[in-house]
C-alpha positions as YAML, in Angstrom:
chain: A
units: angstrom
residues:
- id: 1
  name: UNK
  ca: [73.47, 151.33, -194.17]
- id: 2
  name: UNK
  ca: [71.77, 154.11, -191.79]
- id: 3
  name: UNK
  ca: [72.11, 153.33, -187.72]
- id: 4
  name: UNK
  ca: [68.87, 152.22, -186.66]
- id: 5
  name: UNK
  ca: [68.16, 154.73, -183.25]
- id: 6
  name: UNK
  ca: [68.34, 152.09, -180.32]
- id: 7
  name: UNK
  ca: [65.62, 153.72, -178.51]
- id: 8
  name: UNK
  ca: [62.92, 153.33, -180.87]
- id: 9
  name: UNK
  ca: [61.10, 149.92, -182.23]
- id: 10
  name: UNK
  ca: [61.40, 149.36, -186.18]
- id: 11
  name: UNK
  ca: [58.29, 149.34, -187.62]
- id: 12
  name: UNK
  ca: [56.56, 151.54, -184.91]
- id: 13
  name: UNK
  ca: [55.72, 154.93, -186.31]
- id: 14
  name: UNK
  ca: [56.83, 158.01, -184.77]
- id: 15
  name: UNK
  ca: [55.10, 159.31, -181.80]
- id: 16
  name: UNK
  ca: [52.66, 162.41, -181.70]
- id: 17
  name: UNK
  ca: [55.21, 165.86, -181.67]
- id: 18
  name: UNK
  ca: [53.27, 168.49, -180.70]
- id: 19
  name: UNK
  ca: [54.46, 172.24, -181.61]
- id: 20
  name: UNK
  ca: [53.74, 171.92, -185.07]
- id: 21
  name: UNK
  ca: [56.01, 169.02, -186.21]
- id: 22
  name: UNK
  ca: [53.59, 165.96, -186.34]
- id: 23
  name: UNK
  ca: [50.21, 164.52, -186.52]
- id: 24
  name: UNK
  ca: [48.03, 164.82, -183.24]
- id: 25
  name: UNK
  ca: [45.99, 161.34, -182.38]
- id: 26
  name: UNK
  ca: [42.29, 162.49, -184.17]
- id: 27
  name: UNK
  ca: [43.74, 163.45, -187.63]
- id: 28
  name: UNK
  ca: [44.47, 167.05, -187.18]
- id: 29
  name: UNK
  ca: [48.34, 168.54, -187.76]
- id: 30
  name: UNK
  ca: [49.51, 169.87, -184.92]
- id: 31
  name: UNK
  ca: [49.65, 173.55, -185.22]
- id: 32
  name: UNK
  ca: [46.51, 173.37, -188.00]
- id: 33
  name: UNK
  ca: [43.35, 173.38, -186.35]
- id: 34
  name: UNK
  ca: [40.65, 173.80, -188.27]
- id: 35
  name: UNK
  ca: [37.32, 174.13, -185.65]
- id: 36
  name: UNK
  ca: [34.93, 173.68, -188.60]
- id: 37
  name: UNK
  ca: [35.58, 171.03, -190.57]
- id: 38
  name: UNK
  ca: [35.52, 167.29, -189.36]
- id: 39
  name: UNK
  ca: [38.91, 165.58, -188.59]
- id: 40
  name: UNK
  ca: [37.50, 162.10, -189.62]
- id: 41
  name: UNK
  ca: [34.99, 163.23, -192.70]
- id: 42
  name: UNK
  ca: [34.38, 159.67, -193.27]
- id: 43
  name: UNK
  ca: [32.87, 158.83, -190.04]
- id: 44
  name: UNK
  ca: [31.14, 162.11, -189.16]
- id: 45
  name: UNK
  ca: [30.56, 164.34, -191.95]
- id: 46
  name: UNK
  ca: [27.66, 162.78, -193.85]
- id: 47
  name: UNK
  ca: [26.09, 160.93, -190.88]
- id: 48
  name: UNK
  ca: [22.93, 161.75, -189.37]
- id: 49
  name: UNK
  ca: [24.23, 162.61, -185.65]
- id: 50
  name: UNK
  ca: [20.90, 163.74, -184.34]
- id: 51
  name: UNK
  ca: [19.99, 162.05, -180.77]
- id: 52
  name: UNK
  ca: [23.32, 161.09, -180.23]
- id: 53
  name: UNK
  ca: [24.99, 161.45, -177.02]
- id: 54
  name: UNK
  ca: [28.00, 163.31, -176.59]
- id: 55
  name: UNK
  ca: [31.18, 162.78, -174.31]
- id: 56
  name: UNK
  ca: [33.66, 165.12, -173.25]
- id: 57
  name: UNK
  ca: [37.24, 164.46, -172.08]
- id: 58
  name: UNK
  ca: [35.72, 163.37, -168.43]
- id: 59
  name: UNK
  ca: [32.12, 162.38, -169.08]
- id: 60
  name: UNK
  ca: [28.86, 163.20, -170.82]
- id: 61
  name: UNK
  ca: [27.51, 166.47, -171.72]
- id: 62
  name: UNK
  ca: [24.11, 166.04, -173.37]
- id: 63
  name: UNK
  ca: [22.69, 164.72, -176.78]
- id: 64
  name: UNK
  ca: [22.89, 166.51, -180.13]
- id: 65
  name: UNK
  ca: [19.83, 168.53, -180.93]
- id: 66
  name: UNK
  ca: [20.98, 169.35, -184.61]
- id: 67
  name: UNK
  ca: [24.36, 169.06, -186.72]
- id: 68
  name: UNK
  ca: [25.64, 171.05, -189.60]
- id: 69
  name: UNK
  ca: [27.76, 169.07, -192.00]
- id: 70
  name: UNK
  ca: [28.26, 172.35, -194.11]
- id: 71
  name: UNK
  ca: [32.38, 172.58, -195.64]
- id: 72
  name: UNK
  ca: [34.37, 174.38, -193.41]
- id: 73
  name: UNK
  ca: [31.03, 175.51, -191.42]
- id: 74
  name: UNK
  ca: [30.41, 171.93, -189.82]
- id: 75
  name: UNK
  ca: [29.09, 171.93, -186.13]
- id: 76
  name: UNK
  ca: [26.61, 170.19, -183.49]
- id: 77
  name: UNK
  ca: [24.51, 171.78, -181.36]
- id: 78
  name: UNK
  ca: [24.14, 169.90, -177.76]
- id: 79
  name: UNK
  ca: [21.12, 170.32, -175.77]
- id: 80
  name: UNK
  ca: [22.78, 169.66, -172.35]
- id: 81
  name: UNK
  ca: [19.90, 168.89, -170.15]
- id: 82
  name: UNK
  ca: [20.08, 169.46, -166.76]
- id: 83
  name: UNK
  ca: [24.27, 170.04, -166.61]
- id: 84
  name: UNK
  ca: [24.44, 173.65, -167.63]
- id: 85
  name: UNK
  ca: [20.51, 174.19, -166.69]
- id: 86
  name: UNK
  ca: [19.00, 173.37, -169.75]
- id: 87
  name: UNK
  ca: [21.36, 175.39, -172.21]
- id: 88
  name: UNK
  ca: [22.43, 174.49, -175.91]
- id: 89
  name: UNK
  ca: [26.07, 174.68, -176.91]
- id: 90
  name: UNK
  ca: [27.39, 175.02, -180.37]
- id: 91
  name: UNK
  ca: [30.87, 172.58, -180.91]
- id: 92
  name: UNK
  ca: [32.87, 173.47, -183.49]
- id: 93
  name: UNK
  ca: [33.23, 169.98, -186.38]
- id: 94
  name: UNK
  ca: [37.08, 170.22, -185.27]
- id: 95
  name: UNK
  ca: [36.28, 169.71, -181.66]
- id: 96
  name: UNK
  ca: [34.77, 165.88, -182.56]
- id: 97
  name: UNK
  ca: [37.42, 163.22, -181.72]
- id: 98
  name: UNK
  ca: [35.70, 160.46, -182.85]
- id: 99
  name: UNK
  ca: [32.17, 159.04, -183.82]
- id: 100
  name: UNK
  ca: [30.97, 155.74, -182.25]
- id: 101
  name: UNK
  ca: [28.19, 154.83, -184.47]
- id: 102
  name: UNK
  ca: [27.01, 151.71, -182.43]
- id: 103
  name: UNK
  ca: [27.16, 153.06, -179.22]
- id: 104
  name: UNK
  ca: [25.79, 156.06, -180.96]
- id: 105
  name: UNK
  ca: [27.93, 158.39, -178.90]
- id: 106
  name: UNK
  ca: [30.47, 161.49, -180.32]
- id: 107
  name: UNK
  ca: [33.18, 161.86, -178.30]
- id: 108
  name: UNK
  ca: [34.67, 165.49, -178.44]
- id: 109
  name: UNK
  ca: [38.37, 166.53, -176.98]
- id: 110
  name: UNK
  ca: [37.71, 169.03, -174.35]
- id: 111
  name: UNK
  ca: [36.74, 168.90, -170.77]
- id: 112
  name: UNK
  ca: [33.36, 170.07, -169.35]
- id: 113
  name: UNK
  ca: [34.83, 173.26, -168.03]
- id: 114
  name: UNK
  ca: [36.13, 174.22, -171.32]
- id: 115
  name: UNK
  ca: [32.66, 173.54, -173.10]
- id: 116
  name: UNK
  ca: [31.25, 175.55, -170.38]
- id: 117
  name: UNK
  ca: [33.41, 178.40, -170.76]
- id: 118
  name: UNK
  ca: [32.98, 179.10, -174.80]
- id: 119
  name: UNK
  ca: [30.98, 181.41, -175.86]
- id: 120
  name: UNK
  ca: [26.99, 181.13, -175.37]
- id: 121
  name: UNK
  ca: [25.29, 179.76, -177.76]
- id: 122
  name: UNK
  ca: [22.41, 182.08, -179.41]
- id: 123
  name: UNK
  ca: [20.18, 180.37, -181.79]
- id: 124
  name: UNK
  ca: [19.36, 183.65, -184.00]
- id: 125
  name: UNK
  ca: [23.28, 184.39, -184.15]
- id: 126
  name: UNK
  ca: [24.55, 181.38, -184.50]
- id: 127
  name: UNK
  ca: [25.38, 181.33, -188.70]
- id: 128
  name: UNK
  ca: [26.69, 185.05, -188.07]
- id: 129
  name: UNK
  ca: [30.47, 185.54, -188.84]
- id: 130
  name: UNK
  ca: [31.60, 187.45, -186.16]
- id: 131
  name: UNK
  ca: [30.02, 184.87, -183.23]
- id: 132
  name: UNK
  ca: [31.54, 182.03, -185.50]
- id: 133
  name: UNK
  ca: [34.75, 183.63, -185.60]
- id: 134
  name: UNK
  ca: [34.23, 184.30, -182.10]
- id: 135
  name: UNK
  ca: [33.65, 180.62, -181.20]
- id: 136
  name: UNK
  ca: [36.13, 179.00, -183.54]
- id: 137
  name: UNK
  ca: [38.63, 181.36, -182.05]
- id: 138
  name: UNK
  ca: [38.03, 180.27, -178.67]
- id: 139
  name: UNK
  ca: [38.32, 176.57, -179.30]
- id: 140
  name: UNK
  ca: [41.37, 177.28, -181.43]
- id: 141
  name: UNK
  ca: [43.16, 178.92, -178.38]
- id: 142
  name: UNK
  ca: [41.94, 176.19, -175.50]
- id: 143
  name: UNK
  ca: [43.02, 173.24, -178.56]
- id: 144
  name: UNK
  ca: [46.56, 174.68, -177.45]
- id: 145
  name: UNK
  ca: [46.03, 174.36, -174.24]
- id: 146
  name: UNK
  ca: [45.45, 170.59, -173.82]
- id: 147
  name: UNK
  ca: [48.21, 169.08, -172.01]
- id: 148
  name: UNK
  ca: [50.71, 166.93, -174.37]
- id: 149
  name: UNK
  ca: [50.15, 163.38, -173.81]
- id: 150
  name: UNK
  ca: [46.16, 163.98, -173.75]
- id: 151
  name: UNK
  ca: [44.28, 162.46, -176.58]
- id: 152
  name: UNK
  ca: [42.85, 165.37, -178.63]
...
């Protein structure tokens, strides 16, 4: 008969291991981001996100103007109002946590700052390869940069 380990609870499963070992709360393996394709296809992928607000890590940054749910080229574009003067962002399908379809609300795992930061957003480039591997890129280097511990 195997030892059971006395610091863990039977029938609890094994905590997120970041460093490319385990799953990372959202769906995505840890070490395999993929920025354009939907963690959670089943809750985001086919929906009709239009008008629905969007959340970041600590609070809300705008409403989705239009979404893409194209394989492995999924994104939303947020029309962020007033926060970053009136700008549009582009977020990467990866970036989405998690879809609240009553509160109508997409929560995404990165902090204002970071969604500042990325790239700008420029409606006639936005479907070219080079700003997509531009943008994916950046949101693949600051999805290694969330502390452990923080829900991503």
């Amino acid at each position: 008969m195997d030892r059971l380990d006395p610091h863990t609870t039977p029938g609890t499963p094994e905590p997120p291991i970041h460093g490319g070992q385990g799953l990372i709360a959202g769906g995505a393996p840890a070490g395999a981001f993929d920025p354009w394709s939907y963690r959670d296809r089943a809750s985001a992928a086919d929906a009709d996100l239009v008008g629905y607000k969007v959340e970041a890590t600590d609070g809300s940054i705008g409403k989705i103007d239009s979404a893409s749910h194209e394989v492995g080229g999924s994104y939303l574009v947020v029309d962020t109002g007033p926060w970053i003067f009136g700008k549009k962002v582009m977020l990467p399908a990866g970036t989405v946590n998690h879809v609240d379809h009553d509160e109508r609300k997409v929560y995404v795992d990165r902090d204002k700052d970071q969604i500042k930061a990325a790239p700008e957003y420029d409606e006639n480039s936005h479907s070219d390869p080079a700003y997509r591997d531009k943008l994916g890129g950046y949101y693949d280097e600051s999805y290694g940069s969330v502390p452990p511990g923080t829900a991503r």
